[in-house]
HTML snippet that shows the backbone in 3Dmol.js (N, CA, C, O; Angstrom):
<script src="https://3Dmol.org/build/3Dmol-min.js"></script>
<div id="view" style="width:600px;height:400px;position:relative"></div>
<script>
const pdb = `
ATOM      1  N   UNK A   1      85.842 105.337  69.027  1.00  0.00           N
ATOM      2  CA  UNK A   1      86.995 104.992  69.838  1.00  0.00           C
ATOM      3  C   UNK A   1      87.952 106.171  69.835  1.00  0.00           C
ATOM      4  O   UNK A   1      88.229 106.737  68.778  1.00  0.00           O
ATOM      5  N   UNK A   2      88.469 106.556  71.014  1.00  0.00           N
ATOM      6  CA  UNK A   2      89.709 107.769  71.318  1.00  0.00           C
ATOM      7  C   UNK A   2      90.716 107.389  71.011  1.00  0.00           C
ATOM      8  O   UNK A   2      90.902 106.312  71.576  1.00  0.00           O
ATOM      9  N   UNK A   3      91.518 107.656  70.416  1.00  0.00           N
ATOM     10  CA  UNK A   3      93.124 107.613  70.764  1.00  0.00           C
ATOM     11  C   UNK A   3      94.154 109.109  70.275  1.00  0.00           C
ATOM     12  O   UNK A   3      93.796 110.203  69.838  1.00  0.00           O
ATOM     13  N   UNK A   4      95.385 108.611  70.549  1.00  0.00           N
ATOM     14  CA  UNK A   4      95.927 109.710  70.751  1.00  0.00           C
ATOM     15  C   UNK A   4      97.335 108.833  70.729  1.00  0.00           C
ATOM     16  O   UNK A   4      97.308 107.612  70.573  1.00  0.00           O
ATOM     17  N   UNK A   5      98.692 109.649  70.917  1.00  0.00           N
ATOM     18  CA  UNK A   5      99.975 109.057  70.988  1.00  0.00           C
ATOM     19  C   UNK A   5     100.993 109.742  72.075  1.00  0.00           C
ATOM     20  O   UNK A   5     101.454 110.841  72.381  1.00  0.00           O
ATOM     21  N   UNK A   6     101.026 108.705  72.361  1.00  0.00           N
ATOM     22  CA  UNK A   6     102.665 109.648  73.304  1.00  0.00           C
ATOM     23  C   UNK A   6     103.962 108.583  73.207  1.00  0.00           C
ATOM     24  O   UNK A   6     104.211 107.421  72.888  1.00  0.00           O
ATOM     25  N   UNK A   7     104.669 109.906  73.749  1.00  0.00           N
ATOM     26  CA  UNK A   7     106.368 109.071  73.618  1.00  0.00           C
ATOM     27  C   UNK A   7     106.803 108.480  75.021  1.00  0.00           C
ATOM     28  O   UNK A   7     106.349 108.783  76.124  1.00  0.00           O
ATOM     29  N   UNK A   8     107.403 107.925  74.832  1.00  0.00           N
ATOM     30  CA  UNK A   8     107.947 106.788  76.059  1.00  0.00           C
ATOM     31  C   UNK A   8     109.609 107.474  76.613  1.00  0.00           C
ATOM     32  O   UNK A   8     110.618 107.568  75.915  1.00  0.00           O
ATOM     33  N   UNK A   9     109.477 107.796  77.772  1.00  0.00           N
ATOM     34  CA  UNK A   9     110.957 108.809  78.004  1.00  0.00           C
ATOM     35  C   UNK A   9     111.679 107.569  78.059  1.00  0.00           C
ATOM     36  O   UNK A   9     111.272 106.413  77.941  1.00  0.00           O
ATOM     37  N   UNK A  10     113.607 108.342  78.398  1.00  0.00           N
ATOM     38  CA  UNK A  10     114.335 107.597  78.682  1.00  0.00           C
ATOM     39  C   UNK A  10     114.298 106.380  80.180  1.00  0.00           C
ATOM     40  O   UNK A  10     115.026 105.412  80.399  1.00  0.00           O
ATOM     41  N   UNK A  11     113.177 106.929  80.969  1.00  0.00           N
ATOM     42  CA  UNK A  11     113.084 106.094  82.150  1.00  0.00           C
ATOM     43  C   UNK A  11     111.736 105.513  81.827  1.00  0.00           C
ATOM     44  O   UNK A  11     110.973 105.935  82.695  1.00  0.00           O
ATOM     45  N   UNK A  12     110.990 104.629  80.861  1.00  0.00           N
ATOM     46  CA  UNK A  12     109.810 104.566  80.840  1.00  0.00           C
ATOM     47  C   UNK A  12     108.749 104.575  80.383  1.00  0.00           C
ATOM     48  O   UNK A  12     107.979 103.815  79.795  1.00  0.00           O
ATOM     49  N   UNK A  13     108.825 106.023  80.900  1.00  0.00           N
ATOM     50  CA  UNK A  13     107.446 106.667  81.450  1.00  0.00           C
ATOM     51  C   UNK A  13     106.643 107.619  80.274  1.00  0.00           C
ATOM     52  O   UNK A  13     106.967 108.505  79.482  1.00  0.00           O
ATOM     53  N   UNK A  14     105.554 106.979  80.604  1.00  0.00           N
ATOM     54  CA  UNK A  14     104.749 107.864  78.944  1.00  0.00           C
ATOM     55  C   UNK A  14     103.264 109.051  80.021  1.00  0.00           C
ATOM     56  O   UNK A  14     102.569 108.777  80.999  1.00  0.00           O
ATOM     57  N   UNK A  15     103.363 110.090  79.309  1.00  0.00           N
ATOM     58  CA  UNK A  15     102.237 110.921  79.873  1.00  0.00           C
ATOM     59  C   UNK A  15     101.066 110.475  79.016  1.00  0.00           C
ATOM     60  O   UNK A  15     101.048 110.364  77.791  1.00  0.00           O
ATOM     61  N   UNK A  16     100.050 110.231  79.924  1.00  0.00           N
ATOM     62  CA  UNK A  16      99.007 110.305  79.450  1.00  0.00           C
ATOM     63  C   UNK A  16      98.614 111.265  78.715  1.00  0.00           C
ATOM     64  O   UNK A  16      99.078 112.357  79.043  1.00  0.00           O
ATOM     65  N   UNK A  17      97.771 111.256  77.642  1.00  0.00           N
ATOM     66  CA  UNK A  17      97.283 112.366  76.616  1.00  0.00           C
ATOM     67  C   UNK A  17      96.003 112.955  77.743  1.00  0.00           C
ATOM     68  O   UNK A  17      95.570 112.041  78.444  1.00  0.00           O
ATOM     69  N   UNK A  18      95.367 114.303  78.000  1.00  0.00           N
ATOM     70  CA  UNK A  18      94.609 115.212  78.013  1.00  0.00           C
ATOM     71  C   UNK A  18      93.281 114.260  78.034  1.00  0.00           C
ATOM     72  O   UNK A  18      92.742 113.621  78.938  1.00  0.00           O
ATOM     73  N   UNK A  19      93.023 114.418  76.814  1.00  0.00           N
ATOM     74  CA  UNK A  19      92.019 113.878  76.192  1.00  0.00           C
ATOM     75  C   UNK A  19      91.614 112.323  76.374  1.00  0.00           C
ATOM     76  O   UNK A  19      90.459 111.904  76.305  1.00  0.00           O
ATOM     77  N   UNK A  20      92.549 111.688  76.573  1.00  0.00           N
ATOM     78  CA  UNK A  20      92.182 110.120  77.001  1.00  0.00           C
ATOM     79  C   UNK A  20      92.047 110.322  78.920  1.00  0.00           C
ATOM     80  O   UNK A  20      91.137 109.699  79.467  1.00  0.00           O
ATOM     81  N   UNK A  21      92.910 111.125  79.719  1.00  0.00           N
ATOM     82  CA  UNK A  21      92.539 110.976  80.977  1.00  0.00           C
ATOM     83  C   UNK A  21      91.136 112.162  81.183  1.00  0.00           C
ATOM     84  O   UNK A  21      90.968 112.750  82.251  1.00  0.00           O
ATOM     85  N   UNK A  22      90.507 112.299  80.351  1.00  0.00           N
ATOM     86  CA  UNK A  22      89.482 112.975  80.940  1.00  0.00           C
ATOM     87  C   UNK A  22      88.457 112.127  80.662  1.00  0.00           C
ATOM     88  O   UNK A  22      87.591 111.896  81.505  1.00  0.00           O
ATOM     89  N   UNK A  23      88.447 111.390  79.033  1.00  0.00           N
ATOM     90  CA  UNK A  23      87.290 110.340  78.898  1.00  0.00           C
ATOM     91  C   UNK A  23      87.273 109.279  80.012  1.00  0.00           C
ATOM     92  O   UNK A  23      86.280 108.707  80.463  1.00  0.00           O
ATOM     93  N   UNK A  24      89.014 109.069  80.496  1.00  0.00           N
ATOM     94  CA  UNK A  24      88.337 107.936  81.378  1.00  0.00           C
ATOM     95  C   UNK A  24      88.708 108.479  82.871  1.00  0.00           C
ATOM     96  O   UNK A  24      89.615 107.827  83.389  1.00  0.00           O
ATOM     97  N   UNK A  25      88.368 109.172  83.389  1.00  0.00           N
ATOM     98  CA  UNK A  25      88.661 110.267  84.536  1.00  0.00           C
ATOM     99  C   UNK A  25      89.924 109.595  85.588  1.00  0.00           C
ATOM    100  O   UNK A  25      89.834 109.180  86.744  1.00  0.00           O
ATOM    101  N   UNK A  26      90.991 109.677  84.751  1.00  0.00           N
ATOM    102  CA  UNK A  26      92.039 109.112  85.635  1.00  0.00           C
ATOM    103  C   UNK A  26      92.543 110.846  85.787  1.00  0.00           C
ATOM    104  O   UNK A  26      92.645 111.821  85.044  1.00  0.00           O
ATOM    105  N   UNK A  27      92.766 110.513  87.226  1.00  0.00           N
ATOM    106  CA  UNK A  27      93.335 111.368  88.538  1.00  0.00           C
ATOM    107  C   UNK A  27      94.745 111.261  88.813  1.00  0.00           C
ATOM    108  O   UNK A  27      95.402 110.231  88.670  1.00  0.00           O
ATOM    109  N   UNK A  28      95.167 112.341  89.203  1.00  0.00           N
ATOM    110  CA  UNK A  28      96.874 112.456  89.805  1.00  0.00           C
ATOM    111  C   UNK A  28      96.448 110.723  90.793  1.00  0.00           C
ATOM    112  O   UNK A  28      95.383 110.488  91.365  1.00  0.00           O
ATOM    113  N   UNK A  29      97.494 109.918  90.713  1.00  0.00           N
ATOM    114  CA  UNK A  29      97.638 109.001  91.808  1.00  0.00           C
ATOM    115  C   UNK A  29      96.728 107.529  91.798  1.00  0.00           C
ATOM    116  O   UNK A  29      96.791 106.596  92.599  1.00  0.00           O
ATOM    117  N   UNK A  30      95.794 107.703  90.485  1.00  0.00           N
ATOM    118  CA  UNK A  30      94.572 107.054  90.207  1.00  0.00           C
ATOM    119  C   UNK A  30      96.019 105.533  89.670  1.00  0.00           C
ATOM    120  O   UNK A  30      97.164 105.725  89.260  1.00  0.00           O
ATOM    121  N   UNK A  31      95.567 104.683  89.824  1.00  0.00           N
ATOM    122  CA  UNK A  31      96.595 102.949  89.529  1.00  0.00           C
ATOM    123  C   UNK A  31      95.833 102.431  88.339  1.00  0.00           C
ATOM    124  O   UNK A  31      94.611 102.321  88.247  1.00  0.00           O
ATOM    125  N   UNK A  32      96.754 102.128  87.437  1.00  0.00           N
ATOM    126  CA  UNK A  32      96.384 101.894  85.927  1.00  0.00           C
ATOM    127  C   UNK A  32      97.051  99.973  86.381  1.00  0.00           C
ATOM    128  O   UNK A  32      97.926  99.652  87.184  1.00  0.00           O
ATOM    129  N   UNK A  33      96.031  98.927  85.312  1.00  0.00           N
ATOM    130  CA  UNK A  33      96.199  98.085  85.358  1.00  0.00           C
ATOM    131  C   UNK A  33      96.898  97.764  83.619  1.00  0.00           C
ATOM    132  O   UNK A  33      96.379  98.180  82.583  1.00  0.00           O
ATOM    133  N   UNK A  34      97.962  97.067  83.694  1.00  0.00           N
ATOM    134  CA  UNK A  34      98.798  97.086  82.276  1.00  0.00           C
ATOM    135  C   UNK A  34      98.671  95.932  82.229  1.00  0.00           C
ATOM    136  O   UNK A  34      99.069  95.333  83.229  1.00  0.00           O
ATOM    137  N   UNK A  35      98.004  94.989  80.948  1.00  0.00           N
ATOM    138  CA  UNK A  35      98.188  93.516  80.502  1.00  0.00           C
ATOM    139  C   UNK A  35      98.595  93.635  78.887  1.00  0.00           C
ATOM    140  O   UNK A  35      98.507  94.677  78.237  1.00  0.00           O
ATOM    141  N   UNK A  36      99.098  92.243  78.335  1.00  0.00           N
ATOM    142  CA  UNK A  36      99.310  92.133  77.015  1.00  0.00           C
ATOM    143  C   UNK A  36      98.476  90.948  76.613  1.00  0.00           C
ATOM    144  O   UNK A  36      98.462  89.802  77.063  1.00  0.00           O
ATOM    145  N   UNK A  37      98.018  91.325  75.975  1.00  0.00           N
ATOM    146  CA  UNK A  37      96.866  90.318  75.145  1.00  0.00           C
ATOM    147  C   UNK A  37      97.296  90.616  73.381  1.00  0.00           C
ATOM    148  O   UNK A  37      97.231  91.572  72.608  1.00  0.00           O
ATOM    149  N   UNK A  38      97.798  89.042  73.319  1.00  0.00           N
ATOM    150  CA  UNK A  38      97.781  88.834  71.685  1.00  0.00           C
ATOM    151  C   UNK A  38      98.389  89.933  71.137  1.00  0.00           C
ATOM    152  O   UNK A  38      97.669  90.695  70.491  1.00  0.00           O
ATOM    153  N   UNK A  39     100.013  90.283  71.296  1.00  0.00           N
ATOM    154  CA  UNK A  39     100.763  91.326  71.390  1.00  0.00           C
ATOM    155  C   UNK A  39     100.451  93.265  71.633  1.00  0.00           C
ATOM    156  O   UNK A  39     101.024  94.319  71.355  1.00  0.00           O
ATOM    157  N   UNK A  40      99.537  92.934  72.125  1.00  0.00           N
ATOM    158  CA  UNK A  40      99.027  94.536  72.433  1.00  0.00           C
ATOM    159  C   UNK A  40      98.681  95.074  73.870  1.00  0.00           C
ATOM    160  O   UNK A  40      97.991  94.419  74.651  1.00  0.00           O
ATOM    161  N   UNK A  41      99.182  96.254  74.155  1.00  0.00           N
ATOM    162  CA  UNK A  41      99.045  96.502  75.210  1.00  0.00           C
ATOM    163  C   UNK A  41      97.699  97.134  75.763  1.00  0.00           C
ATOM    164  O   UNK A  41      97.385  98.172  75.182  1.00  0.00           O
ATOM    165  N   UNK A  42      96.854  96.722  76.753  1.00  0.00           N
ATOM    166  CA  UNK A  42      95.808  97.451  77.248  1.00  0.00           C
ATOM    167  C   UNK A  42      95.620  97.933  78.704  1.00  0.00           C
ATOM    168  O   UNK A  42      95.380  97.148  79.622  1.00  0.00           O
ATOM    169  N   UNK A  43      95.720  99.042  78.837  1.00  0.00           N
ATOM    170  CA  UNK A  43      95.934  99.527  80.432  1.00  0.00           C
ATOM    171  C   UNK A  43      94.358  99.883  80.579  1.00  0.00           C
ATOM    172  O   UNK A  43      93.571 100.203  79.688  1.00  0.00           O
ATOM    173  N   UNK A  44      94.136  99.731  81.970  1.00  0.00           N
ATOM    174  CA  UNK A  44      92.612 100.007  82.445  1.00  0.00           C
ATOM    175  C   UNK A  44      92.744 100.407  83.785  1.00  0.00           C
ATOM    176  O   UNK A  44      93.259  99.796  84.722  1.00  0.00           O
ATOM    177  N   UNK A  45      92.172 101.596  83.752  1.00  0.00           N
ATOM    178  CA  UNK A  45      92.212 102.362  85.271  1.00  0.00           C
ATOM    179  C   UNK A  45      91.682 101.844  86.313  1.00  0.00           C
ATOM    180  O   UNK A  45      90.536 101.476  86.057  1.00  0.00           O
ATOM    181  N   UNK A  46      92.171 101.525  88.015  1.00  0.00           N
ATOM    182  CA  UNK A  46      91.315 100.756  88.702  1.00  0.00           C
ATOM    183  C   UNK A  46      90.892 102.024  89.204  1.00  0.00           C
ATOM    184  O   UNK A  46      91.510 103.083  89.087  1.00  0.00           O
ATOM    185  N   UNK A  47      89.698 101.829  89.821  1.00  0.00           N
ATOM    186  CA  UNK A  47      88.698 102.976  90.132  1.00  0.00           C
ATOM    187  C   UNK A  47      89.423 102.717  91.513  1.00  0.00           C
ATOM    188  O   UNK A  47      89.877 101.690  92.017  1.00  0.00           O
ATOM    189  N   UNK A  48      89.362 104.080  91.952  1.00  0.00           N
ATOM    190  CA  UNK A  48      89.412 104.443  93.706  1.00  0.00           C
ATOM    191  C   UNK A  48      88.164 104.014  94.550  1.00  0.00           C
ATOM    192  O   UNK A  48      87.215 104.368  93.850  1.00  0.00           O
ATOM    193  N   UNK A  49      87.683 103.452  95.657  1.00  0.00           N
ATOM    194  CA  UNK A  49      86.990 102.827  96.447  1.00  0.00           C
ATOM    195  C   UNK A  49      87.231 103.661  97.673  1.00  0.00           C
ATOM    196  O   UNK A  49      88.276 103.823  98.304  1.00  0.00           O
ATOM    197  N   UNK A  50      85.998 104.168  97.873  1.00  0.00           N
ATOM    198  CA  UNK A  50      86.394 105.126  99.483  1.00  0.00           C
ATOM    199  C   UNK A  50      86.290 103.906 100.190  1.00  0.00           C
ATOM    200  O   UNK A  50      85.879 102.893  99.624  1.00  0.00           O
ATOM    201  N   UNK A  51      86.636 103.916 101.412  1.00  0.00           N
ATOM    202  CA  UNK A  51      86.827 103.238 102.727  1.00  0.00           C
ATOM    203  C   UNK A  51      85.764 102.673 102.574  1.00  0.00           C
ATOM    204  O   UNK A  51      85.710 101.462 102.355  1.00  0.00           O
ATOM    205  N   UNK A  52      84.746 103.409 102.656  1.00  0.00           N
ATOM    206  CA  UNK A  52      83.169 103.177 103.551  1.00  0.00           C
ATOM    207  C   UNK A  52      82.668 102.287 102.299  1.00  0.00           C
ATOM    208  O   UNK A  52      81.479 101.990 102.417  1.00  0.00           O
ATOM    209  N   UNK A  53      83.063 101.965 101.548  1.00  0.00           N
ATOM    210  CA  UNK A  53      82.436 101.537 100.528  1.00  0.00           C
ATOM    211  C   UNK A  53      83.021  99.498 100.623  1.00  0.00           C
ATOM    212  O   UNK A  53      82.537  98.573  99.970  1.00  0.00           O
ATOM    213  N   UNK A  54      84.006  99.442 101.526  1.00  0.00           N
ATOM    214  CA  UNK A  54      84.333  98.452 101.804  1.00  0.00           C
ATOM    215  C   UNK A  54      83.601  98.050 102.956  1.00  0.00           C
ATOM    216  O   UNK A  54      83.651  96.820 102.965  1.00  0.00           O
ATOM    217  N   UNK A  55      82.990  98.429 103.866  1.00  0.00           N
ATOM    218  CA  UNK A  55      82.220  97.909 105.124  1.00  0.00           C
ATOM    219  C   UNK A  55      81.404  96.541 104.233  1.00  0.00           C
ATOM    220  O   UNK A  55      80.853  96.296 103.160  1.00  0.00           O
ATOM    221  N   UNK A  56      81.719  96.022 105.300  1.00  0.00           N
ATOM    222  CA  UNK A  56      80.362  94.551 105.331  1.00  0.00           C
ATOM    223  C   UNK A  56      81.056  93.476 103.708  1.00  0.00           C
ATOM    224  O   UNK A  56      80.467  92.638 103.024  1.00  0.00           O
ATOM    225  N   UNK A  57      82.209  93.913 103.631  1.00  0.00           N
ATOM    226  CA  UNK A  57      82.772  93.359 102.419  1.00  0.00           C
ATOM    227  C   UNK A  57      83.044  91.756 102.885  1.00  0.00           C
ATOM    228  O   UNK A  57      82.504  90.789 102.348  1.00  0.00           O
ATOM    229  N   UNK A  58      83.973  91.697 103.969  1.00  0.00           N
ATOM    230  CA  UNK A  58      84.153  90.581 104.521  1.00  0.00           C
ATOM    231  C   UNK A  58      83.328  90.085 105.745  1.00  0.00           C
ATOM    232  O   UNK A  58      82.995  91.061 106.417  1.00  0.00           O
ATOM    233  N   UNK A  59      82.857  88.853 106.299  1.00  0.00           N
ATOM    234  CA  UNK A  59      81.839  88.358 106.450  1.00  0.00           C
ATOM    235  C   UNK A  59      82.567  88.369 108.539  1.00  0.00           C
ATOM    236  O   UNK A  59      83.551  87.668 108.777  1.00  0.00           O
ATOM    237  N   UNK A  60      81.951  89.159 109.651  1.00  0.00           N
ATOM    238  CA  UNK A  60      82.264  88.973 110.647  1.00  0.00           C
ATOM    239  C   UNK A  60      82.092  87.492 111.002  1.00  0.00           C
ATOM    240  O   UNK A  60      81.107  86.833 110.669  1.00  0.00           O
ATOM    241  N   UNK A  61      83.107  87.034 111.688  1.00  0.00           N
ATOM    242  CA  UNK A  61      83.334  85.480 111.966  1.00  0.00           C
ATOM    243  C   UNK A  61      82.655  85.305 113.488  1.00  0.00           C
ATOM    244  O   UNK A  61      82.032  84.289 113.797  1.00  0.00           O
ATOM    245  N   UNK A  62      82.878  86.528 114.469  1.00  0.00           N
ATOM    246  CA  UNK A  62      81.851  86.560 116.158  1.00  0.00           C
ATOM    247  C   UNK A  62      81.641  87.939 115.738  1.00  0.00           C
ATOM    248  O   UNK A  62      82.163  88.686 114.911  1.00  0.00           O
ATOM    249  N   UNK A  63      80.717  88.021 116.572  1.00  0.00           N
ATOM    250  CA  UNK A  63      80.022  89.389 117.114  1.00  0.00           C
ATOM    251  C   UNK A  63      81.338  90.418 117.841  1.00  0.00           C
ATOM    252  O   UNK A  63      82.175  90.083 118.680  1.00  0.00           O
ATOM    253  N   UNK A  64      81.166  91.598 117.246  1.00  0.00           N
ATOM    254  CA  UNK A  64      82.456  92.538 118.138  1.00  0.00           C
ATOM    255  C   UNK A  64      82.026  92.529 120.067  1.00  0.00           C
ATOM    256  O   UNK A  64      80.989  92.730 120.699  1.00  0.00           O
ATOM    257  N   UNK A  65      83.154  92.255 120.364  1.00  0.00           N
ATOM    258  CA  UNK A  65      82.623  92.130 122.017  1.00  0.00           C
ATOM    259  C   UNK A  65      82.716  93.334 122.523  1.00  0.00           C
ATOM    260  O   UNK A  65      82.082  93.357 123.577  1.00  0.00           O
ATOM    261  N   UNK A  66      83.325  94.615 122.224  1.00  0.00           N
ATOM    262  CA  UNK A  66      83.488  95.599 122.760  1.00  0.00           C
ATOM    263  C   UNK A  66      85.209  95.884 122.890  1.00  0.00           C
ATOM    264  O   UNK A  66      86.066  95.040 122.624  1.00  0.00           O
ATOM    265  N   UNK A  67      85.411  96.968 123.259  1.00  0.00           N
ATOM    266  CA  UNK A  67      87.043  97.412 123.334  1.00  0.00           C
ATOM    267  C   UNK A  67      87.414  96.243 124.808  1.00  0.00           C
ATOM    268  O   UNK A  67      87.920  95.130 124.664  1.00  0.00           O
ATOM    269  N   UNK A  68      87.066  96.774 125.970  1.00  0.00           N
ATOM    270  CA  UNK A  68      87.338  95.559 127.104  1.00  0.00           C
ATOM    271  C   UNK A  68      87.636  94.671 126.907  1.00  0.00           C
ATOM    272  O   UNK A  68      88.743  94.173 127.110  1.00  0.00           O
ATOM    273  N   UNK A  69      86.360  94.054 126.278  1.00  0.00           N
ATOM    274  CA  UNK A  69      86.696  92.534 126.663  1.00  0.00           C
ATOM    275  C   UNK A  69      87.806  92.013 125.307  1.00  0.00           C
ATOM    276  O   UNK A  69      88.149  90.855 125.067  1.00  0.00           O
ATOM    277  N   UNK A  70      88.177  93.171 124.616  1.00  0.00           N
ATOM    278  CA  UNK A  70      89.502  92.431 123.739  1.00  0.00           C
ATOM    279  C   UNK A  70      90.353  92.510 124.379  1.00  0.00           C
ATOM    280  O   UNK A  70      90.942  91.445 124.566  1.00  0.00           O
ATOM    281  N   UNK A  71      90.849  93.598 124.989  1.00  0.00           N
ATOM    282  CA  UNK A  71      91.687  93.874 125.728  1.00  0.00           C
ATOM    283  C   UNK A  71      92.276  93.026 127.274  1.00  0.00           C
ATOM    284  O   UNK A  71      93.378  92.639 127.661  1.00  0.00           O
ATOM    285  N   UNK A  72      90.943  93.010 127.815  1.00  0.00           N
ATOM    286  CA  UNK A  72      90.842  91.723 128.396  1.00  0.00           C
ATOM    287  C   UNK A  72      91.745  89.992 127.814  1.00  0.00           C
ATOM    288  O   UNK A  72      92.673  89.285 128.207  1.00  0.00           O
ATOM    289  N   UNK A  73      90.795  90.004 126.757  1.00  0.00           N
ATOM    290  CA  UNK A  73      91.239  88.612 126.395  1.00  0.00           C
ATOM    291  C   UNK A  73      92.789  88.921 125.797  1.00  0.00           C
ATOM    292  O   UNK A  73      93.467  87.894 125.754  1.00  0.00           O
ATOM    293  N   UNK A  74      93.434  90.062 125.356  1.00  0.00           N
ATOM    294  CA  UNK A  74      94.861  90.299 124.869  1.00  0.00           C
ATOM    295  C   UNK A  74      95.451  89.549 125.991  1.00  0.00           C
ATOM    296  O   UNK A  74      95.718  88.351 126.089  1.00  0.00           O
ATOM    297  N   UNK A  75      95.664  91.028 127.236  1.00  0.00           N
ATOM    298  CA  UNK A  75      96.251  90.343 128.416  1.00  0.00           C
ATOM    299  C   UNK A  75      95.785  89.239 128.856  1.00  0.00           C
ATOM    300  O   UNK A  75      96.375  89.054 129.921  1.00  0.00           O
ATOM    301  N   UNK A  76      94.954  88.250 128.640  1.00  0.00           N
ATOM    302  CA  UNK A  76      94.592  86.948 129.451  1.00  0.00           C
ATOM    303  C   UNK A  76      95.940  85.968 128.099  1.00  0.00           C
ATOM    304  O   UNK A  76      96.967  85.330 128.332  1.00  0.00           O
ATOM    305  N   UNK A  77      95.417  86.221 127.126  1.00  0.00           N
ATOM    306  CA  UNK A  77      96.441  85.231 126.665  1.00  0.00           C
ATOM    307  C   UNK A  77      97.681  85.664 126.090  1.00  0.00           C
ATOM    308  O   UNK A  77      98.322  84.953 125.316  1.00  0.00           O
ATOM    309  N   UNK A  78      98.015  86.747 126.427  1.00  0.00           N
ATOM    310  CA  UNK A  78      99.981  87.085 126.323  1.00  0.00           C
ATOM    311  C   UNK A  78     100.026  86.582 128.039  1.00  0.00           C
ATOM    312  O   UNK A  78     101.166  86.200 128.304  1.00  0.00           O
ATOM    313  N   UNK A  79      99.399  86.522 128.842  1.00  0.00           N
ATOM    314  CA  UNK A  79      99.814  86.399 130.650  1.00  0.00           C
ATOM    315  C   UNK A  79      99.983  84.856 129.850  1.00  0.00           C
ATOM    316  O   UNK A  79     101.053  84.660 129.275  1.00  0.00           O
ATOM    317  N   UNK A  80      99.261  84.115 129.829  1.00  0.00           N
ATOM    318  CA  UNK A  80      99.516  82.616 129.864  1.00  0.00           C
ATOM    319  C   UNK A  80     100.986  82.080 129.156  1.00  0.00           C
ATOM    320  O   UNK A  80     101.841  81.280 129.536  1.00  0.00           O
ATOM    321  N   UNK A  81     100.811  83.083 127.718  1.00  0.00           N
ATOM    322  CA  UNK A  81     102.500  82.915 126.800  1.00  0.00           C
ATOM    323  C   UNK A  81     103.296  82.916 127.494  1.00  0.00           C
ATOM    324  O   UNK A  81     104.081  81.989 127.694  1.00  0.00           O
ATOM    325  N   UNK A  82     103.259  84.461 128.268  1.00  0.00           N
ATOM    326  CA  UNK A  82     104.703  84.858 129.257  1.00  0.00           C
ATOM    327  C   UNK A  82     105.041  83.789 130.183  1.00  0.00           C
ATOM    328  O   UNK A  82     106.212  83.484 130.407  1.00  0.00           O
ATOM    329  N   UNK A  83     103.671  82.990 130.934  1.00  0.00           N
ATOM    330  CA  UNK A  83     103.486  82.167 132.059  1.00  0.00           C
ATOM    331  C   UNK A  83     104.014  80.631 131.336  1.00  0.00           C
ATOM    332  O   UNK A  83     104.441  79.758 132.092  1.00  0.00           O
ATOM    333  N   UNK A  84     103.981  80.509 130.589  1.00  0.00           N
ATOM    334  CA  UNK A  84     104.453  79.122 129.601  1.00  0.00           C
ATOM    335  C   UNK A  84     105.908  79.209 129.202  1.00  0.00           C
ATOM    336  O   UNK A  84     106.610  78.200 129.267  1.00  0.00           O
ATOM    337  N   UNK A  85     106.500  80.621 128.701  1.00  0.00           N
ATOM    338  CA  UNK A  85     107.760  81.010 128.432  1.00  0.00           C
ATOM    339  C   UNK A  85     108.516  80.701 129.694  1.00  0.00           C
ATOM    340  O   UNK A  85     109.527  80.001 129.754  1.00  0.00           O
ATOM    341  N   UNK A  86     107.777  81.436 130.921  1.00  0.00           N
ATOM    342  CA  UNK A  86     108.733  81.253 131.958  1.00  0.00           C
ATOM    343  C   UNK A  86     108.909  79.874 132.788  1.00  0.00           C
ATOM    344  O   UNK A  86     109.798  79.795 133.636  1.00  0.00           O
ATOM    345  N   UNK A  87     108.174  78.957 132.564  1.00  0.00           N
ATOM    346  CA  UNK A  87     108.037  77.557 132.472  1.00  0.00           C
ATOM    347  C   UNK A  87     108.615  76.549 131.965  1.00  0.00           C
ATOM    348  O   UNK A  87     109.043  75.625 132.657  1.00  0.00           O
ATOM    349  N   UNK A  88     108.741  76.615 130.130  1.00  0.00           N
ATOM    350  CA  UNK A  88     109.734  76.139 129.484  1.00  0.00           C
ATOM    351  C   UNK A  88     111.436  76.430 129.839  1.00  0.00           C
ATOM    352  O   UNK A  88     112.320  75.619 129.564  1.00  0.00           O
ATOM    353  N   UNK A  89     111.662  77.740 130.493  1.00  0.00           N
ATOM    354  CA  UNK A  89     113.553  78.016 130.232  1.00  0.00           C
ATOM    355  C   UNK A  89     113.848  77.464 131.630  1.00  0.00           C
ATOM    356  O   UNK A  89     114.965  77.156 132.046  1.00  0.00           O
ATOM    357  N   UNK A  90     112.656  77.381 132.317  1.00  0.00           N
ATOM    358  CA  UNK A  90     113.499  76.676 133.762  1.00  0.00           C
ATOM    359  C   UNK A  90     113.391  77.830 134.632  1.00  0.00           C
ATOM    360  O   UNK A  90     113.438  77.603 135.841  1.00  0.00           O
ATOM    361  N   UNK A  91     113.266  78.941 134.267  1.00  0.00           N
ATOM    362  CA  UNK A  91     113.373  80.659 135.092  1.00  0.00           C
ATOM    363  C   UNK A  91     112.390  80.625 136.691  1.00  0.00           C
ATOM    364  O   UNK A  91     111.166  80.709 136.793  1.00  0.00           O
ATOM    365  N   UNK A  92     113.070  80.526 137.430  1.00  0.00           N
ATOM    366  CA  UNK A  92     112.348  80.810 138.805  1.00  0.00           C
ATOM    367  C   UNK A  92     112.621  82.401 139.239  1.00  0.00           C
ATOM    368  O   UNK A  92     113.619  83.069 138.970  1.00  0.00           O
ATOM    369  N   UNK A  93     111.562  82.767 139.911  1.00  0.00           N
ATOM    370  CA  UNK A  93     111.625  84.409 140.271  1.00  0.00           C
ATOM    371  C   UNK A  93     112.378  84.649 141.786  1.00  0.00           C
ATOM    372  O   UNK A  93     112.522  85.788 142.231  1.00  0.00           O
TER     373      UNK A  93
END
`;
const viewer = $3Dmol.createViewer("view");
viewer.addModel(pdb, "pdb");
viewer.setStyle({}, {cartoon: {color: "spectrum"}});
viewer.zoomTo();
viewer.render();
</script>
């Protein structure tokens, strides 16, 4: 097991030791997870996840229809909102 010590500044903030961010390859910007268990503190680095590594994570609900026909269906149902808005206030053109 590694350890090592550091001091806690007036705002905080403690530097990681050398030697502990290389065993566990934490990076400038890398997000440390901090819990207390049974008065002790244990931080655990969350690993970085490229983008692409999230594809197919969540489960498509339809088939992608293409750029058009979203676009399409945008303006078909903001026209009906606007067409319902101007319906409800009483507004004649």
């Amino acid at each position: 097991m590694s350890s090592d010590i550091a001091t806690v500044t007036t705002k905080g903030q403690v530097t990681i030791p050398k030697a502990i961010r290389r065993a566990l390859d934490i990076q400038e910007r890398d997000m440390l997870l901090f819990c207390i268990e049974e008065g002790r503190l244990i931080v655990t680095p969350l690993p970085r996840r490229p983008l692409g590594e999230l594809y197919g994570a969540l489960p498509a609900t339809r088939p992608y229809p293409g750029m058009a026909a979203i676009r399409e269906e945008v303006r078909a149902e903001r026209g009906a909102g606007l067409a319902s808005e101007g319906q409800e206030g009483g507004e004649t053109a």
